[in-house]
C-alpha positions as CSV (number, residue, x, y, z in Angstrom):
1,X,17.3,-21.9,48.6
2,X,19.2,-19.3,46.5
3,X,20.2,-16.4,48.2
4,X,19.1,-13.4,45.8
5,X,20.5,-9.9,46.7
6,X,18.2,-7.5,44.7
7,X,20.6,-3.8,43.7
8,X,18.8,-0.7,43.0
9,X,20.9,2.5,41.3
10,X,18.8,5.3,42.6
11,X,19.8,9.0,41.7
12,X,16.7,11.8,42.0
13,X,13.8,8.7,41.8
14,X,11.6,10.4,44.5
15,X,8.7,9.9,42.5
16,X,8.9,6.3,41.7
17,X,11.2,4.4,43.9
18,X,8.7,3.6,47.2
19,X,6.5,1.8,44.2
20,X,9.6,-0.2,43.3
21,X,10.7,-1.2,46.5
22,X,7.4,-2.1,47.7
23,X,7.2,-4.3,44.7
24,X,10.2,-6.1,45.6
25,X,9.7,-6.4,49.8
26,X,6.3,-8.2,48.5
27,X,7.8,-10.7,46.2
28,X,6.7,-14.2,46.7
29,X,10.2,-15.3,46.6
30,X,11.5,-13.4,49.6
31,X,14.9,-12.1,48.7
32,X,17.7,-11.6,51.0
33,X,18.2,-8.4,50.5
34,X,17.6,-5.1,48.7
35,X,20.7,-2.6,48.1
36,X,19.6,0.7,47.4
37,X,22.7,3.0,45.8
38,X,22.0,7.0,46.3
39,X,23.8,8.4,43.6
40,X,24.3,11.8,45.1
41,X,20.3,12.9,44.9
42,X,19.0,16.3,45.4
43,X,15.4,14.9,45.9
44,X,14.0,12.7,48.8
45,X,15.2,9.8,47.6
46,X,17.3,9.1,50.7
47,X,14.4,10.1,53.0
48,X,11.8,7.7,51.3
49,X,14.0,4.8,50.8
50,X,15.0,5.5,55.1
51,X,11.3,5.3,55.8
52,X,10.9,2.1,53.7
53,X,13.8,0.5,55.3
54,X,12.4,1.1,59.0
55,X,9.0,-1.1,58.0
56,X,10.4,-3.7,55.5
57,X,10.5,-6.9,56.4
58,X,13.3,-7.6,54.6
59,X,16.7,-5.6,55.5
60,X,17.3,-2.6,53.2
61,X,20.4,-1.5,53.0
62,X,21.0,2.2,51.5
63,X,24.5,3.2,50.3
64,X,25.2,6.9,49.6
65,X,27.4,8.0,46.9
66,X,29.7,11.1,47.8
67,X,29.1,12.3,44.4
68,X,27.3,11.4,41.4
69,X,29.6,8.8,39.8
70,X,26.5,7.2,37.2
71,X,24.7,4.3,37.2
72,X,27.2,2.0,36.1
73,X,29.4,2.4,39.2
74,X,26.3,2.3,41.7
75,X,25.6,-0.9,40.7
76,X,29.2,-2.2,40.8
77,X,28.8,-0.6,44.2
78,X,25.9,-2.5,44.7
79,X,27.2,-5.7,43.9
80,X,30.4,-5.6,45.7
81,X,28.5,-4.9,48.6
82,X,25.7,-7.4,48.4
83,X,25.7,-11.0,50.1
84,X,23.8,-12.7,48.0
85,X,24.9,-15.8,45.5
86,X,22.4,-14.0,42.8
87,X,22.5,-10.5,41.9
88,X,18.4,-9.4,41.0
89,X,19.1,-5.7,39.0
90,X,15.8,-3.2,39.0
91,X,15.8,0.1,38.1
92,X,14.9,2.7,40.7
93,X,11.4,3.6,38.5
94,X,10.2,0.2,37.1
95,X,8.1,-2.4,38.4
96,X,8.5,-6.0,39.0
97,X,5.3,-8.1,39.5
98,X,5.0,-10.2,42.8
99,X,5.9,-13.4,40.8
100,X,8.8,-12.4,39.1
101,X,11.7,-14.2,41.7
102,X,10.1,-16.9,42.1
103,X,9.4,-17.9,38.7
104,X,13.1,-17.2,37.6
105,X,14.3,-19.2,40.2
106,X,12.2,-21.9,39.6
107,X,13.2,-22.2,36.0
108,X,16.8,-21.9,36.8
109,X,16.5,-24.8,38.8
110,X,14.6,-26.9,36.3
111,X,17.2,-25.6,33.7
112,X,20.2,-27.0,36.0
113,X,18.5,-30.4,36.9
114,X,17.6,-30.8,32.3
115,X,20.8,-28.9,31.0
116,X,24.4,-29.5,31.5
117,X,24.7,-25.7,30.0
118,X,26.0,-23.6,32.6
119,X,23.3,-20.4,32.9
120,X,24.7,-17.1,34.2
121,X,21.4,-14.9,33.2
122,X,17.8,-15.7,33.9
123,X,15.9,-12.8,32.4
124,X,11.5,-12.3,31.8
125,X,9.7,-10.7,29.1
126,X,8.6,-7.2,29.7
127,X,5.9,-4.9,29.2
128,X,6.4,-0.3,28.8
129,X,4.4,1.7,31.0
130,X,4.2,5.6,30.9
131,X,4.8,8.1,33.9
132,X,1.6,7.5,35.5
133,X,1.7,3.6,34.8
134,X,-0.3,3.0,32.1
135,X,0.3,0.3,29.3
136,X,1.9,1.8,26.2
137,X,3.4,-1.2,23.9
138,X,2.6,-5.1,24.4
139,X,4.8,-7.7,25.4
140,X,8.6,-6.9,24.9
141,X,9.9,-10.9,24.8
142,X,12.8,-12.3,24.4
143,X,14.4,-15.9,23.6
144,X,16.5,-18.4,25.5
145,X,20.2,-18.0,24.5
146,X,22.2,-21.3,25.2
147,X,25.8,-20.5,25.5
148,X,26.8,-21.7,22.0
149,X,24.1,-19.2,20.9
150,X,24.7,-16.2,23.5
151,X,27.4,-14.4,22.0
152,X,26.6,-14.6,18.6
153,X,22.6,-13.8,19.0
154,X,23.8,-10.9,21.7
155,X,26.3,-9.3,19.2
156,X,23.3,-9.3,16.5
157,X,20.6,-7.3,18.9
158,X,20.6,-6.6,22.8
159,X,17.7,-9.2,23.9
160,X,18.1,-7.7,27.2
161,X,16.0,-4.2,27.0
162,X,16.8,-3.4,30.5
163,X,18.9,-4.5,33.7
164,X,15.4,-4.2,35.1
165,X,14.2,-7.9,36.7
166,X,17.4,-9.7,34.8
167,X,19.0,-12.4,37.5
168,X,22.7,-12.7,37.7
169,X,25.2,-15.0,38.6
170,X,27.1,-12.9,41.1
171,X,30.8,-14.9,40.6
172,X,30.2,-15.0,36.8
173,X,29.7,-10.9,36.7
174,X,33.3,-10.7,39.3
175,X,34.7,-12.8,36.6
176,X,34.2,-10.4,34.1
177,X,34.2,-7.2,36.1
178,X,31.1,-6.1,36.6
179,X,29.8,-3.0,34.5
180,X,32.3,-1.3,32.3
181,X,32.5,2.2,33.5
182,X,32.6,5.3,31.2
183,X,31.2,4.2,28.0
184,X,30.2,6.5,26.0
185,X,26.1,5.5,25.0
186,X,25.3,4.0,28.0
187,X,25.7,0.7,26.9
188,X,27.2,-0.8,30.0
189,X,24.8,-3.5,30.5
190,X,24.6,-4.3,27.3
191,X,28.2,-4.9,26.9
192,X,28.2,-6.7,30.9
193,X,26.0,-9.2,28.9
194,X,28.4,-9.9,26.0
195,X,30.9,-10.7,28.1
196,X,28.8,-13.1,30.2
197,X,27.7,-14.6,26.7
198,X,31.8,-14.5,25.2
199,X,32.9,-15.8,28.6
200,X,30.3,-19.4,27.7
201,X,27.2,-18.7,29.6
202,X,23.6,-19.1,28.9
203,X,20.7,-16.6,29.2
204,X,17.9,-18.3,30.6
205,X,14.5,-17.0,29.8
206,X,11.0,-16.8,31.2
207,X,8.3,-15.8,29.3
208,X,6.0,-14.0,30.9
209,X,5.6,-10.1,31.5
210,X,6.8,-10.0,35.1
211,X,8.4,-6.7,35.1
212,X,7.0,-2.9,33.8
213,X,9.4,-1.1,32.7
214,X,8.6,2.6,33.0
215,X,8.8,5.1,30.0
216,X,9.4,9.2,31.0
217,X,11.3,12.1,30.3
218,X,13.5,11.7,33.3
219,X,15.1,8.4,32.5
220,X,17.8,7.0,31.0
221,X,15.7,5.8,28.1
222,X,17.6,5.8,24.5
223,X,16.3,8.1,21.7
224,X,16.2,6.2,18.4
225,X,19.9,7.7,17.2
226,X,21.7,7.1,20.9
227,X,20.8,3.4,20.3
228,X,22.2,3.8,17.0
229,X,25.3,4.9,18.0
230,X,24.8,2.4,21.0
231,X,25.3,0.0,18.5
232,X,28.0,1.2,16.9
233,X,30.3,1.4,20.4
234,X,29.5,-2.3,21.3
235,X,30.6,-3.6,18.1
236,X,33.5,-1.5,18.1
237,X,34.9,-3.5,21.2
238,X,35.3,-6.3,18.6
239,X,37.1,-7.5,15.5
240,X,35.3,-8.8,12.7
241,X,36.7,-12.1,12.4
242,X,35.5,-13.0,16.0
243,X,32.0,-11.4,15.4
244,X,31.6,-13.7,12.3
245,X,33.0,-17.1,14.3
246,X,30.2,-15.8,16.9
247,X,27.7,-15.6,14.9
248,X,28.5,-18.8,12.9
249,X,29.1,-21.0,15.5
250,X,25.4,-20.6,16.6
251,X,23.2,-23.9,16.3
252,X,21.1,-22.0,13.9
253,X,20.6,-22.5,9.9
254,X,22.9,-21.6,8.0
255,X,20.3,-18.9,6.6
256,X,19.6,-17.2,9.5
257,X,23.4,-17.1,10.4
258,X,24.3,-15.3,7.0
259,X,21.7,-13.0,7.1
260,X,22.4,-11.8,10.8
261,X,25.9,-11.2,10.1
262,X,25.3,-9.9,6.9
263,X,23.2,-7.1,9.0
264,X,26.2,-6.9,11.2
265,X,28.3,-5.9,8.0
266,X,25.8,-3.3,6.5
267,X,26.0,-1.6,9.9
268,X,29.8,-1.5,10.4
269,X,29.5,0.3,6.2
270,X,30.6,-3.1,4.5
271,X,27.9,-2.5,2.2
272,X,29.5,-4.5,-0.6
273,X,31.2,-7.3,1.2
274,X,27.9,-7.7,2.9
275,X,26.0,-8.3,-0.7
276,X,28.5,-10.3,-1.7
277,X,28.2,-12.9,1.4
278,X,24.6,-12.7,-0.1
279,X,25.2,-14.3,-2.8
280,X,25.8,-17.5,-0.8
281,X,22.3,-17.7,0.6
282,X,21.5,-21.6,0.3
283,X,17.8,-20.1,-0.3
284,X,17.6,-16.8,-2.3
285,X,13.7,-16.2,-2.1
286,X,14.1,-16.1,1.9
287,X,12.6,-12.7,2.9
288,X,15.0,-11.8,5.1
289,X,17.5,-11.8,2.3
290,X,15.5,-10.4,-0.4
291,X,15.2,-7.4,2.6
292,X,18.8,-7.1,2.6
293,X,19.3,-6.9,-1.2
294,X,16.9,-3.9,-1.3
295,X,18.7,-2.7,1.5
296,X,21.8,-2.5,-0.8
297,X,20.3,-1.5,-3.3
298,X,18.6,1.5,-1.5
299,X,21.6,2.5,-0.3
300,X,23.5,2.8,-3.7
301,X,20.5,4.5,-5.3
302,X,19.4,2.0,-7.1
303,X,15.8,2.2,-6.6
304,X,14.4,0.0,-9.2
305,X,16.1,-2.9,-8.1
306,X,15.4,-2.1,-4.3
307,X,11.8,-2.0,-5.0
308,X,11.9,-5.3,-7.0
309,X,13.7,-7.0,-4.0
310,X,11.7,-5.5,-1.6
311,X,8.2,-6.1,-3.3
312,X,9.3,-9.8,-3.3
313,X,10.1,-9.3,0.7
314,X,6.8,-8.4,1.3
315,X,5.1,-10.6,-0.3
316,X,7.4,-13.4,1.4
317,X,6.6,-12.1,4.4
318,X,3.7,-9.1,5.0
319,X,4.7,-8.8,8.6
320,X,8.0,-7.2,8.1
321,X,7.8,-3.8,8.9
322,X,10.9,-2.8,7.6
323,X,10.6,-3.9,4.3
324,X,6.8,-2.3,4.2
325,X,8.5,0.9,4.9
326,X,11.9,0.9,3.2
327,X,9.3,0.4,0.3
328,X,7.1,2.8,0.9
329,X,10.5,4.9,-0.1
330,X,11.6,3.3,-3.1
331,X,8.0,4.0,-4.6
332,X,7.9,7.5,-3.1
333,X,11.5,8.2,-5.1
334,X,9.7,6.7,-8.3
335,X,6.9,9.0,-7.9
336,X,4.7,6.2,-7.1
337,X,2.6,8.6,-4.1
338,X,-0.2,6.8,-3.5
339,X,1.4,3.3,-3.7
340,X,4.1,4.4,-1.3
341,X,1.9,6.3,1.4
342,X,-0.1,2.8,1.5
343,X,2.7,0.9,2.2
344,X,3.9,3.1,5.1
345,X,0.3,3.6,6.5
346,X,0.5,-0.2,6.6
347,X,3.6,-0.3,8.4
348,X,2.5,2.3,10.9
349,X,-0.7,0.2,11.4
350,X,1.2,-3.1,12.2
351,X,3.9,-1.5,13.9
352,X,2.4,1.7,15.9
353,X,4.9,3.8,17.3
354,X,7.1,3.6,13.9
355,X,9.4,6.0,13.9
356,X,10.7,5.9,10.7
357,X,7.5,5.4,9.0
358,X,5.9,8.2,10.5
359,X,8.5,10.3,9.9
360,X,8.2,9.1,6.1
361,X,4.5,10.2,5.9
362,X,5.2,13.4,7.1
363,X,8.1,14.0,4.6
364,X,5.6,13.1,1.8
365,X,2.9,15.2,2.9
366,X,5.6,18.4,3.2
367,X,7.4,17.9,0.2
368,X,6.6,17.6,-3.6
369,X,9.9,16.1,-4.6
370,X,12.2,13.7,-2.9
371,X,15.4,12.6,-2.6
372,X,16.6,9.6,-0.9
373,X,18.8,11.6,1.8
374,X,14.9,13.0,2.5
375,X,13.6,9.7,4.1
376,X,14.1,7.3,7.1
377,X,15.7,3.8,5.8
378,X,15.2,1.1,8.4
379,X,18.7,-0.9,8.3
380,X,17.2,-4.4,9.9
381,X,14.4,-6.2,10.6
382,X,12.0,-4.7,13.5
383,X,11.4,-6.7,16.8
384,X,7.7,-8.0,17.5
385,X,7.1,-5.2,19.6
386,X,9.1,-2.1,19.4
387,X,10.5,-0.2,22.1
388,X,9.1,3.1,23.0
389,X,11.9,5.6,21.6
390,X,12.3,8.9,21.7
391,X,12.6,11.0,18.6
């Protein structure tokens, strides 16, 4: 039986943290322990999580911070203190469904009896409730990340939205050295993950929605241009020429390997040595590429040719939201109205909670002439389900 510690940060979480903890003491995998880290709360926290601890079956241990010190170091704290072989991370507000242990451990141990990989990260899918628990996006998944694949696919997009229900190999996290402390977006679990991934792990994944992860004003939660910047910090820990040997070393086409790290390269601003690796797509009528190349082209103003590109997206692929809205733009700047507010509509519709074609609707209804500076370019291709930003 694997001993499973499970380590809770909690700062101010009065409202929500008896319904997390009671969602782990009744897991159907019975965990070893639960670590709960007071980061210096004015609330009840403390008093709630005391009163828990006195009925639970299972030992709760609360730590309390002298001062507020972030989440980041309570979980180190956490860790450091914990017992267990496997570190289970929730966050002091989200929600993790009775079978969520047991199913990650079960597939670990399937994974280590099948695979000689060696798998430092078992993680679920997820689904985004509001303050009061209600649904308010569908299933957030993810995909299994073999260690070949875990850097490279990592440094391209975070898989893992939240610490929230994600299983870690305790002596694989002291390798590395836990969470980073004092980055600058809160990005420290994002970057614990690549250097799980960089250090040759895999990330094990279960696909079902066994954790809610809560949406509110009072939580860490990203706006759209924190993860933006997010973005920007993790890839500055790394040179280019190891991000590129990352991303090409994956067991993935050729394709989709040149088009991820040409998305790497229009990020970082190497807008023309990104087109140029272009060039070398082994098929040029993939959509992701023909995205890319209105991408460029949207950036350098040249809006005929974006629209060509990204018409030819589109109609390569109709689910791709970005394109649909990026678009939506180019006709907007030809004075193409009506052709451009369906396109966005469209993207809105397949993609509710876009941000940047809502935001694209509204600038066409307020304004009678445009500029490109005026609009919302999406810079890659949207996950399946988006995550539930603020503005």
């Amino acid at each position: 039986m694997i001993k499973i510690s499970a380590v809770i940060p909690a700062y101010n979480a009065e409202k929500y943290v008896e319904e997390t903890l009671s969602s782990l003491i009744g897991q159907t995998y019975r965990l070893h322990e639960i670590l709960v880290i007071d980061d210096k709360s004015s609330d009840n926290t403390v008093t709630i999580v005391e009163r828990l601890g006195a009925m639970s079956s299972i030992p709760i241990k609360l730590i309390c911070q002298e001062k507020n010190q972030g989440v980041s170091s309570a979980r180190n704290r956490g860790i450091m203190a914990s017992e267990g072989d496997w570190i289970l991370f929730m966050d002091a507000d989200d929600i993790a469904v009775a079978g969520l242990v047991q199913a990650e451990v079960a597939y670990l141990l399937t994974l280590q009896k099948q695979s000689a990989d060696h798998w430092v990260v078992v993680y679920p899918a997820y689904s985004q409730i509001n303050a009061g628990g209600e649904d308010i996006s569908g299933i957030m998944r993810g995909q299994q990340l073999t260690s070949c694949n875990s850097f490279g696919s990592e440094l391209v997009r975070n898989q893992l939205i939240t610490p929230s229900g994600v299983l870690v190999n305790k002596a694989a996290m002291l390798e590395v050295g836990n969470f980073k402390i004092g980055l600058k977006h809160q990005i420290e679990d994002w970057y614990l993950w690549l250097q799980l991934a960089q250090r040759g792990g895999g990330f094990a994944y279960v696909d079902e929605p066994l954790v809610k992860v809560r949406r509110h004003n009072e939580n860490a939660t990203k706006s759209m241009s924190k993860a933006l910047g997010a973005e920007m910090e993790v890839l500055g820990f790394y040179e280019l020429a190891v991000i590129k040997q990352a991303i090409f070393s994956r067991d993935l086409s050729s394709l989709n390997n040149l088009v991820d790290y040409v998305s790497i390269l229009f990020k970082l601003g190497e807008w023309d040595l990104g087109y140029e690796e272009l060039s070398k797509a082994d098929d040029a009528q993939f959509a992701s590429v023909l995205f890319l190349q209105g991408l460029y082209c949207l950036k350098k103003n040249q809006i005929l040719q974006a629209k060509d590109y990204l018409e030819r997206a589109v109609n390569g692929n109709r689910q791709n939201g970005a394109a649909l809205n990026n678009l939506g733009v180019a006709h907007a700047l030809l004075g193409n109205m009506v052709t451009a507010q369906e396109y966005l509509k469209e993207a809105l519709q397949k993609f509710p909670g876009y941000i940047d074609a809502k935001k694209n609707l509204q600038v066409i209804d307020r304004k009678s002439s445009y500029q490109l500076q005026d609009f919302n370019i999406t810079s890659r291709e949207l996950r399946p389900v988006l995550l539930s930003y603020s503005e």
